[in-house]
C-alpha positions in Angstrom: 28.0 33.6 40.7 24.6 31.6 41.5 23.5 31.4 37.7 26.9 30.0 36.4 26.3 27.5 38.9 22.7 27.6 38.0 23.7 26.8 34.1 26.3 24.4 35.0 24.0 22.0 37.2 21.7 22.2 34.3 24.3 21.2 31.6 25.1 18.3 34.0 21.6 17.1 34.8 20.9 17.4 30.3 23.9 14.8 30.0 23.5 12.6 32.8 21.6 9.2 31.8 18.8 10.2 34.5 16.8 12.4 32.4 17.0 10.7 29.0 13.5 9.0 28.5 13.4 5.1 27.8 12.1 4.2 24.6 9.9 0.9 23.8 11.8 -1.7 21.8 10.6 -5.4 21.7 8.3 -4.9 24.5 10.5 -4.8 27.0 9.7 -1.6 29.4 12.3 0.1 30.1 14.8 -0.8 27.6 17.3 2.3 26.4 17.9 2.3 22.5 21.0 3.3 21.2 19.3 4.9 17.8 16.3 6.8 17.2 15.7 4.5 14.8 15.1 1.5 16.9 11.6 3.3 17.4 8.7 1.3 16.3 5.4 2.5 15.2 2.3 0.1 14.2 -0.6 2.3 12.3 -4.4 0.8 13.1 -5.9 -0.5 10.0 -8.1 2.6 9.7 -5.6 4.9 10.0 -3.6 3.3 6.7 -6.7 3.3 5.1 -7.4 6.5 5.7 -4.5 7.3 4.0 -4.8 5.3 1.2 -8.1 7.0 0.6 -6.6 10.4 0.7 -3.7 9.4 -1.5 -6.5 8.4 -3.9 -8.8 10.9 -3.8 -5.5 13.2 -4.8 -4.6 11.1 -7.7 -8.4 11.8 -8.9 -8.6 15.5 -8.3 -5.2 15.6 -10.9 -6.9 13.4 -13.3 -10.4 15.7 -13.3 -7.8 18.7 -13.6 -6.7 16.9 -16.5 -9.9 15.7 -18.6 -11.1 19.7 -17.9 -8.5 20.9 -19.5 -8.1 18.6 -22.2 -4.6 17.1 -21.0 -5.4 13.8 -19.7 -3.7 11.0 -22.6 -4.5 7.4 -22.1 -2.6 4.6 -23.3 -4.4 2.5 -26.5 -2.4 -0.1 -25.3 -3.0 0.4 -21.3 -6.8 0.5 -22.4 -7.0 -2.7 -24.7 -5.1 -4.9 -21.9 -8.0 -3.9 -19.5 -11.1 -4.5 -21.9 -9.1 -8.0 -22.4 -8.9 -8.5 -18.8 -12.3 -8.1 -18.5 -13.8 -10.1 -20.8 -11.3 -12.7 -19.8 -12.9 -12.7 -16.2 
């Protein structure tokens, strides 16, 4: 029957090395990796600090949660080691 033959070619072409795309390691073009893992990614500068700012301006939207409802507890200690940091300089 045409589409078992159909299916079959398809299985074929899915496991042959042909169609299995080449991934960029070490700058070589090209160049097959054996793991997914050998995948590299390099973030710009912006883009991490984009991140950091949105990881920040979370961590300040729970503290105003906090002081607004009364929850927010600050270490005596955690607050006398910065006022001696400061006036150390």
């Amino acid at each position: 029957m045409k589409i078992d033959d159909r299916v079959s070619n398809y299985m074929a072409l899915l496991n042959s090395e042909a169609v299995k795309p080449a991934v960029q390691s070490g700058g070589a073009l090209g160049s097959r990796a054996t793991a997914p893992s050998a995948v590299e990614v390099d973030l710009s500068s912006a883009a991490v600090q984009l991140a950091e700012d949105e990881a920040r301006r979370e961590r300040l939207n729970v503290i105003r949660q906090q002081l607004a409802e009364g929850s927010y507890n600050i270490s005596g200690k955690d607050v006398a080691d910065k006022m001696l940091n400061i006036l150390k300089g």
